[in-house]
C-alpha positions in Angstrom: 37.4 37.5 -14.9 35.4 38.4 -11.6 32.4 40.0 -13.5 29.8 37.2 -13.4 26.8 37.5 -16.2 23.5 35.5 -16.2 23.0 36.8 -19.5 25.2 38.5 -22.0 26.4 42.0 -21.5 26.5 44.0 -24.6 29.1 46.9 -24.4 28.4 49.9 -26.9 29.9 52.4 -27.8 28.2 55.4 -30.2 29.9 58.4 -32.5 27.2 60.8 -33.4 26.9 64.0 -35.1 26.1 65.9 -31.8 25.2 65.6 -28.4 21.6 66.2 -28.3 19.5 63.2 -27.9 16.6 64.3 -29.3 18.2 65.3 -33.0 21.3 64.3 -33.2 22.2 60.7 -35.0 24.3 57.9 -35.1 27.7 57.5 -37.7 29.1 55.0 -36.1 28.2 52.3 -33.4 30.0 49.0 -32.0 28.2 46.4 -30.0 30.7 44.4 -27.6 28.3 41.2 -26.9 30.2 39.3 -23.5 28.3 35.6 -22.8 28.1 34.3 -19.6 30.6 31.4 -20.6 33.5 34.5 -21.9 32.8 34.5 -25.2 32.7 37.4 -27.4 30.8 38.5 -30.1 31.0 42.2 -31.8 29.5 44.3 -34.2 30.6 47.8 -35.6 29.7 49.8 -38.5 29.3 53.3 -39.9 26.4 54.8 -40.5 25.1 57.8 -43.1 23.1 59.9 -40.0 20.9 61.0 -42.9 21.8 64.4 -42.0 24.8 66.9 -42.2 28.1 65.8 -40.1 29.3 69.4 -38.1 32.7 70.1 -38.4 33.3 70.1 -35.0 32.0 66.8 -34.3 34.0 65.3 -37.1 37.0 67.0 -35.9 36.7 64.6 -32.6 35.5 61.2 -33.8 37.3 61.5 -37.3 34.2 60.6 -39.5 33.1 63.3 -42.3 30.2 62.8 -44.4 32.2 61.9 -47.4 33.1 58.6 -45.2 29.3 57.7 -44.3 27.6 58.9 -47.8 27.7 55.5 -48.8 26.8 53.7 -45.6 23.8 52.1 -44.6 21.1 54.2 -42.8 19.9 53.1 -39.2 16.6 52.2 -40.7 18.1 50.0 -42.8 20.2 48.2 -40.0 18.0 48.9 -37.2 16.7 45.5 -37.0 20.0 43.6 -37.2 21.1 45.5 -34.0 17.7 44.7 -31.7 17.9 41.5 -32.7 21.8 41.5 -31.8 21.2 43.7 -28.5 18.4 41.5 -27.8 17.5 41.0 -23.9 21.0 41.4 -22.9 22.0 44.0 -19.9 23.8 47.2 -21.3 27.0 48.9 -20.5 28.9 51.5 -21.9 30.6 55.1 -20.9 28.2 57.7 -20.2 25.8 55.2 -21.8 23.0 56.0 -19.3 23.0 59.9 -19.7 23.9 59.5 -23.6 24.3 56.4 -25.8 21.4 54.6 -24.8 18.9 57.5 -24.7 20.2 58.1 -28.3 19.8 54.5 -29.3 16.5 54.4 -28.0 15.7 57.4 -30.1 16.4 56.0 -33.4 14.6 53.3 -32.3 11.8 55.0 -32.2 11.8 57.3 -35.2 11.9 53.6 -36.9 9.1 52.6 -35.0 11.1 49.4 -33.2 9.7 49.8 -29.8 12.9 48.7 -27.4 11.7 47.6 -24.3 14.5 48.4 -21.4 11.9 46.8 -18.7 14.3 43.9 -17.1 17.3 44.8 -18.9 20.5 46.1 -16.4 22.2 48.9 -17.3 26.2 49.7 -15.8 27.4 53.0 -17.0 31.5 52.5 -16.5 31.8 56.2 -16.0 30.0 56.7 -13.3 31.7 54.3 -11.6 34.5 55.7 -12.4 33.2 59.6 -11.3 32.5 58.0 -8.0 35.8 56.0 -7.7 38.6 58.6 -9.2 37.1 61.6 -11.0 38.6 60.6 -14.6 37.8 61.0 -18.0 37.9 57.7 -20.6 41.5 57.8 -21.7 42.5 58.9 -18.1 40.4 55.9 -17.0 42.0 53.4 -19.4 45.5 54.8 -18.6 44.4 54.2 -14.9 43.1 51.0 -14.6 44.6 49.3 -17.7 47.9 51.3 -17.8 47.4 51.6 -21.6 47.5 54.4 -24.0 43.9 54.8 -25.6 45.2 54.6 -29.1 42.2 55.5 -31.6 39.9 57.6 -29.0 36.9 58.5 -30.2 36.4 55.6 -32.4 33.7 53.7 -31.2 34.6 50.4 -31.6 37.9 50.8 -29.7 35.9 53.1 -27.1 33.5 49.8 -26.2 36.3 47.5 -26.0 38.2 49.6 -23.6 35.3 50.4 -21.8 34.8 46.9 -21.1 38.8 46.4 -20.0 37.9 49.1 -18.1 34.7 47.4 -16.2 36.7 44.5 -15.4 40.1 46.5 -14.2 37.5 47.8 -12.0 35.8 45.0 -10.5 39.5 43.7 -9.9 40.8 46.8 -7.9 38.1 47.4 -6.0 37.0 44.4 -3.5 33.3 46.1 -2.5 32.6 46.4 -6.0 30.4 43.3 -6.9 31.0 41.5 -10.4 27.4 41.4 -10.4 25.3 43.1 -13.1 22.4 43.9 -10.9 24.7 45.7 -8.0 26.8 47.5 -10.9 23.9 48.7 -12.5 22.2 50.3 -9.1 26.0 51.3 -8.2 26.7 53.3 -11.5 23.3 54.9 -11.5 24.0 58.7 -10.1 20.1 60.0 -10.3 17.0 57.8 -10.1 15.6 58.6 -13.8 12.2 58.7 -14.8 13.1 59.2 -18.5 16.3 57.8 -20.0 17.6 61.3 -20.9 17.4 62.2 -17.2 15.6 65.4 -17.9 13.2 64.1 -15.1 14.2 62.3 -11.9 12.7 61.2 -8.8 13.6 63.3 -5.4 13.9 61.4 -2.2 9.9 61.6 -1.8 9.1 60.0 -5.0 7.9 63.0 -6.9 8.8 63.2 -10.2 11.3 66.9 -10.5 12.4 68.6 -13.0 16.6 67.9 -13.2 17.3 70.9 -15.5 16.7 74.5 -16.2 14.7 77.1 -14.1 12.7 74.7 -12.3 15.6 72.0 -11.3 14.3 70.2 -8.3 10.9 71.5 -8.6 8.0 68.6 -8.8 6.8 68.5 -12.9 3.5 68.4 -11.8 3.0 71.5 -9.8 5.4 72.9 -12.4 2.6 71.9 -15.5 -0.4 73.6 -12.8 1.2 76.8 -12.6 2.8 77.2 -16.1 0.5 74.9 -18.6 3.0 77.0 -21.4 6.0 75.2 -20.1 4.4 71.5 -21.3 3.8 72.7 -24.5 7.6 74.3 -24.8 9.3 70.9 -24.3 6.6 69.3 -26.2 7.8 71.2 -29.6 11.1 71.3 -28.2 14.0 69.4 -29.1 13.8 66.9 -26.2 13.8 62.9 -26.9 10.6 61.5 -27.7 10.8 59.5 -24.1 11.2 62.6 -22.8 8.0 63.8 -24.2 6.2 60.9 -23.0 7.2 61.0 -19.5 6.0 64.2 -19.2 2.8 63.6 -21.1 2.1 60.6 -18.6 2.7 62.7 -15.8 0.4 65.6 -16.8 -2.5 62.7 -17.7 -1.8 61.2 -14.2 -2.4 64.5 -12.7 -5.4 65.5 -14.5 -7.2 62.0 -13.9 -6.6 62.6 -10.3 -8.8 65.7 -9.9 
């Protein structure tokens, strides 16, 4: 394996009851935990989201609420998985736009502050957007030349997301097996929240990266239209979100 670690990588992999990261919640999640020295560890288990399962999302990851009305909230495991997760660096599919964001949310709403300071974090499909232009079964069928057989469950998601990782690092010789060059390779945006709802431009400034205002600075944004602050405040937008924006309208108040 050409993917060197100083620390363990943990692979993860969530099925949720929707896409957005401020409201939707986790019913299933697997943690893929690589060490240094090749050695695996995982964890995977459903979980009851606490709220109603749509139809539609069901219909793609296979998990009704009948199937989670029994399982453990992420309050009551929450603890178990930071400990698990731990200091490791992070990788996953669409893990920086999505799963992580997500994860970080629950987090929060169990008051389990998950600091992301020096951790890494490799997002295996935008590697793969910048490489071939695939989607995850296309990727696996790609690189591994295997059928994804049980898509959309999450524990079989992380571990061929981590096949995937490595077939990459094989095939392509100017892609490093080192976490800190994946990570700043598979980053598409600079983010200044994890949601990237806000990202730098090439000056620094913090901009808007959605919505009317795309590309527009925040600040200037807040000065001209105080109404818009308080629409994403009671929004659904993560609570990161929320405080990103909230530090940058402090930091530009406290500058007059």
């Amino acid at each position: 394996m050409n993917l060197t670690l100083k620390r363990p990588l943990v692979v993860l992999d969530l099925e949720t009851t929707g896409v957005n990261v401020g409201s939707d919640r986790i019913v299933e999640i697997a943690l893929l935990k690589i060490h240094p020295n090749g050695s695996r560890e995982s964890r995977s288990m459903r979980l009851n989201p606490t709220i109603p399962i749509p139809v539609e999302s069901s219909k793609i990851h296979g998990i009704y609420d009948k199937d989670v009305q029994d399982c453990p909230t992420f309050a009551d495991v929450a603890v178990d998985i930071h400990t698990f997760i731990g200091a490791c660096d992070l990788a996953g599919y669409n893990s920086n736009k999505f799963d992580i964001p997500l994860l970080i949310e629950e987090f929060t709403r169990v008051n389990i502050n998950f600091d992301l300071g020096s951790i890494k974090l490799i997002d295996v499909q935008n590697i793969f957007h910048k490489m071939e232009q695939r989607t995850l079964s296309a990727a696996y069928k790609f690189y591994c030349d295997k059928n994804l057989d049980n898509a959309h469950s999450a524990e079989a998601d992380a571990l061929a997301t981590f096949e995937i990782l490595v077939s990459q690092i094989e095939r392509y010789p100017d892609l490093k097996g080192d976490v800190n060059f994946l990570s700043q390779f598979s980053t598409i945006s600079k983010n200044v929240d994890l949601a990237g709802r806000i990202v730098f431009n090439e000056s620094g400034q913090e901009v808007f990266n959605f919505g009317k205002y795309k590309g527009q600075p925040v600040s200037d944004i807040f000065r001209k239209e105080p109404s818009y602050y308080d629409w994403m405040m009671k929004g659904d937008f993560a609570s990161n979100t929320k405080t990103v924006i909230t530090n940058i309208k402090l930091k530009d108040f406290n500058s007059k």
